[in-house]
N, C-alpha and C positions, 0 to 999 in steps of 0.2 A: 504494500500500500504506500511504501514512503518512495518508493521508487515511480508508480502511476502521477502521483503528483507534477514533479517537474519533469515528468516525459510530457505530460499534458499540458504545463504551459509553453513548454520548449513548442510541443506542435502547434500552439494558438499565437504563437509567438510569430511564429513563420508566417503561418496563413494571415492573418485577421491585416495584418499591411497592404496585402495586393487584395484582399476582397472588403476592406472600407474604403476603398478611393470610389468615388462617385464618377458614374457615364460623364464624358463630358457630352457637354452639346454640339452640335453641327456649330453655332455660330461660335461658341468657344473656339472649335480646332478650326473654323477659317480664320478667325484672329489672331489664331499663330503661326496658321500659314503666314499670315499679312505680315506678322511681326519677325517672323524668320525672314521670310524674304526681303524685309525693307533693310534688315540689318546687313543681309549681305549686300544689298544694294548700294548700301553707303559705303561700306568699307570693303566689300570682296573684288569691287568691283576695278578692273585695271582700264584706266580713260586713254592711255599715250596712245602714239600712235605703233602700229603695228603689234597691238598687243592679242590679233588671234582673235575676235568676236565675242559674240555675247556668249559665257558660258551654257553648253546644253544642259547641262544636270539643273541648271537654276531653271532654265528656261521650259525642263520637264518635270519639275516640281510646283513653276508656277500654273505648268496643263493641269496638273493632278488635283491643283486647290482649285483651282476652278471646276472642274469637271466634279468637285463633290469625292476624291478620294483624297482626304484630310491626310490620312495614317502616312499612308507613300509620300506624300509631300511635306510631309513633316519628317521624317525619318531621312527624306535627301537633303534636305536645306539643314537638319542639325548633324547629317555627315558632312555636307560640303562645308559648313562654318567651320567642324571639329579640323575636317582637313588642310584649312587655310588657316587655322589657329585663331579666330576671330572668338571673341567671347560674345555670349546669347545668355539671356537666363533661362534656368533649368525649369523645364514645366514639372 
């Protein structure tokens, strides 16, 4: 019995993190499409000249938020941030 205890909170311990965060909303995860993208937009972004076009990954992250698949486009825009080293806040 004194062993069931702390196996027990050990396991609610685990779970109860990932199953009390709340759904977010559609408008939620577009406003962090919006907010990822504008961040790299400010600073991802290379203006000289000959620097290569507009990045694809941004520019297929911003189809994704538009088109309504939030998850994908959220998942490229905080890889391409991670990858150019640009800090974002953590949702």
């Amino acid at each position: 019995m004194r062993l069931a205890r702390p196996l027990l909170l050990a396991t609610l311990t685990a779970i109860l993190p990932g199953g009390l965060q709340a759904q977010q909303t559609n408008e939620q995860l577009a406003a962090r499409c919006a907010e990822l993208g504008a961040i790299f937009d400010r600073y991802g972004t290379r203006r000289s000249e000959g620097s290569g076009g507009p990045d694809m990954i941004r520019l297929g992250a911003g189809i994704d938020c538009q088109k309504g698949r939030y998850q994908q486009g959220i998942k490229a825009l905080e890889d391409l941030l991670d990858r150019n080293r640009i800090p974002y806040p953590k949702s």
